[in-house]
N, C-alpha and C positions, 0 to 999 in steps of 0.2 A: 847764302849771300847776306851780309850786312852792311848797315849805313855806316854813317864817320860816327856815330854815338856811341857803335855797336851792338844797335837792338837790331836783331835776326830781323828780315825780310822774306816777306811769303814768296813762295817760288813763282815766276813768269807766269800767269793763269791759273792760277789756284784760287783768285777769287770766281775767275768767271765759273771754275771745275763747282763753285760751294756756292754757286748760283743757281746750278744747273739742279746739282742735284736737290736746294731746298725747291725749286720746281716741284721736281718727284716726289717729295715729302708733301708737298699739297695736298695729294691723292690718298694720303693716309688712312681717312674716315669713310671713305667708301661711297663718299656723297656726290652729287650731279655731276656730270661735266663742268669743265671752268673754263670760260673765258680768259682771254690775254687780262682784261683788266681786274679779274677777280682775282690772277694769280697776283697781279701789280698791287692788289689791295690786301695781300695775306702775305704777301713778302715785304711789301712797303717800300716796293720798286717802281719807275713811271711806267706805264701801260707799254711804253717803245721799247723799253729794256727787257718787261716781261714777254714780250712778243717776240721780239728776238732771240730771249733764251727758247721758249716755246717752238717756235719753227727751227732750230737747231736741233732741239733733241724732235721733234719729228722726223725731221731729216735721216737722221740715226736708227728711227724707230720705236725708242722711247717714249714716244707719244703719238697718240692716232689724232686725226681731227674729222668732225662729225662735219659731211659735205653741205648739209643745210642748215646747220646753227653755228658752223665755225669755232666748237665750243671743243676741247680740250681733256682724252683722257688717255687712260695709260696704252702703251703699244704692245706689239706682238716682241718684241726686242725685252721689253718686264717679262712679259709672260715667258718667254723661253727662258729665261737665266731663273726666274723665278722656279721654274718645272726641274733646272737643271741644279738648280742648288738644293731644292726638296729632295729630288735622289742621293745626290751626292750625301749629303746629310743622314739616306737611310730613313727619310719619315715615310714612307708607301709602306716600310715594314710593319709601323705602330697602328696603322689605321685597322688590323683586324684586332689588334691587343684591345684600342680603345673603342671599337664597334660591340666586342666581347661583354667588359668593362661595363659598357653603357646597360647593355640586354638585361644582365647582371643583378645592377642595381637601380635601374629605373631614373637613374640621373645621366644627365649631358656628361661626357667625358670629354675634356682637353687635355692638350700637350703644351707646353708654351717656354719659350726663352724670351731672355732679356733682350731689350735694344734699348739702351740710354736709361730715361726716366722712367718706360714703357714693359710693360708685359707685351710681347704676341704672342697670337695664339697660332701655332703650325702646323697642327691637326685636328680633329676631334669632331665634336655636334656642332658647336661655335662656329665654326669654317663653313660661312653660307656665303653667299649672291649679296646677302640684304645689308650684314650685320658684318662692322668694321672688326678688323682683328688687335687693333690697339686698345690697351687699359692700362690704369693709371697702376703703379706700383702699391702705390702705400691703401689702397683702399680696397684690394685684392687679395685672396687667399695664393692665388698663385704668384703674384708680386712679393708678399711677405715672406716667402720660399727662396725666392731668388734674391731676395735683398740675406736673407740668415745665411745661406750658404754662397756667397760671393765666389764667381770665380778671378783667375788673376787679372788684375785691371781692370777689374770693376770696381768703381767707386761706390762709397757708402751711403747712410741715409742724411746726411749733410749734405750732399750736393744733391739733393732732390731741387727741385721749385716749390714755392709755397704751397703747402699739400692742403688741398680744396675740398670740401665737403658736400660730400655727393648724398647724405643722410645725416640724422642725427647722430649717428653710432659713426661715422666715420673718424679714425683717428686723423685728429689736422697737428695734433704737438708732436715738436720733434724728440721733445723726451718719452714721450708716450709709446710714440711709436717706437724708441730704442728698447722699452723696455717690453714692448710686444715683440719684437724681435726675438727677443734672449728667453721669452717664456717660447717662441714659437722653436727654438733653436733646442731647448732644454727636453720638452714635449715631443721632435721628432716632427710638427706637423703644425699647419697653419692652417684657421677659420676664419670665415668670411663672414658673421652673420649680421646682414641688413647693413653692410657696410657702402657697398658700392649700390643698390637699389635693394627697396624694400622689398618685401618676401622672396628672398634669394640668399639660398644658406648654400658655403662653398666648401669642403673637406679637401687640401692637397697636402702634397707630398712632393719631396724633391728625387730627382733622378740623380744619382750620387755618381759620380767619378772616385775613382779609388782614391783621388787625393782629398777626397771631402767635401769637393768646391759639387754645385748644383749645375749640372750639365741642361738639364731642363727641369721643369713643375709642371705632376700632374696633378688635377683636380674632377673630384665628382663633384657636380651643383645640381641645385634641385631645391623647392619647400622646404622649409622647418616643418612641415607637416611631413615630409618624406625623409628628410635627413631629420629624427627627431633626436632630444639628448639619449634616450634610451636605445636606441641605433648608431648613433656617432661612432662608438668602437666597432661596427661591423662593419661599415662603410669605408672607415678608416683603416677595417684588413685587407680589403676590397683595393685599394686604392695603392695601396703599399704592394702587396703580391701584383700587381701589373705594374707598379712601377720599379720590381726587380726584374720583371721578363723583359722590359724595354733597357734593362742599364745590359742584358746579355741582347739586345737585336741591337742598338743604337748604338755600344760602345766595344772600341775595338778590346779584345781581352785585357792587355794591359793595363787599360785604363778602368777596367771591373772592380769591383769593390771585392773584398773575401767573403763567401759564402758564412751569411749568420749575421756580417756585422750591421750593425744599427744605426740610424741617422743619429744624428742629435751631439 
């Protein structure tokens, strides 16, 4: 549908549909329940409007509410598409790769795909109760993976947001970060160290699709005292040989890379 100017028209409730769902995006950090007007204050909607998005999707299931604070979290209706998209996806098969992985080398092992500006994290030590599954792209080892090996329609590192400085070594320029890219893309392999918090050194690797693009990034994290430079290439074989066994459990044959070939 368009007006008489001819600028396209969002379909009959499509805004309410991108109401709802930045709802659900609330819940992304893992933090307390929220209230109708905490949501009104993080969407920058009136408390009436967020309340009624809110009891709509409880309604649905999308959201529980807590019978003595009346406060706001996610529903049984997430959790099942959540369990059923995890199957579907094949990640139950990675969780002995990265348990293995971990024993191994003495470091947390993750799995993670892109969502937007965002790394998540879909398996691995990281995957707790406590600790959200969102991080930021550009100040991440496993970010820097998924930004080098783009798959199709994913946007580049220009459409980021003003990249924020979570340490002093974090990269915030966007030429800088182009050209950690290209050393990360050249190398085969992106590092993390004291970028995103201090003493937390990250080694990943991308999970390759035959056509090149990064299907996911894995990463070992741990010390610079445990990942030291004189370990970094062991760690880094470590991390690579599971992230060939997960591109044969995660990906359908077709989509396999040829035996032998190399990121980069």
């Amino acid at each position: 549908m368009t007006t008489e100017a001819g600028i396209a028209r969002p379909p009959a409730g499509a805004q309410a549909v991108r109401r709802a769902l930045d709802v659900l995006h609330c819940f992304h950090d893992n933090g307390p329940d929220l209230s109708a007007s905490d949501l009104a204050r993080r969407l920058g909607l009136s408390t009436s409007t967020a309340h009624r998005l809110a009891r709509t999707l409880l309604g649905a299931g999308f959201l529980e509410q807590d019978a003595r604070t009346a406060r706001y979290r996610l529903g049984p209706a997430m959790t099942e598409l959540g369990r059923l998209s995890y199957h579907q996806r094949g990640l139950h098969l990675a969780a002995p790769e990265l348990s293995d992985l971990a024993e191994r080398t003495g470091a947390t092992a993750d799995l993670a795909l892109r969502s937007g500006p965002h790394v998540v994290i879909v398996a691995g030590g990281s995957v707790t109760p406590k600790v959200g599954l969102r991080r930021p792209l550009h100040s991440t080892a496993l970010g820097k993976v998924l930004l080098a090996w783009p798959r199709a329609g994913e946007a580049g590192p220009r459409s980021l947001p003003p990249l924020y400085a979570f340490t002093e070594r974090t990269i915030v320029e966007p030429p800088a970060l182009a050209a950690e890219l290209a050393r990360v893309r050249e190398a085969g392999y992106a590092l993390n160290d004291g970028e995103s918090a201090h003493g937390v050194r990250t080694v990943a690797v991308p999970v390759l699709e035959r056509t090149g693009h990064a299907r996911f990034a894995l990463a070992v994290r741990a010390t610079p005292e445990l990942i030291t430079d004189a370990r970094l290439d062991w760690y880094l074989a470590q991390a690579r040989a599971c992230a060939r066994a997960l591109e044969v459990l995660l990906l359908a044959p077709a989509e396999r890379r040829d035996p032998g070939e190399r990121a980069g």
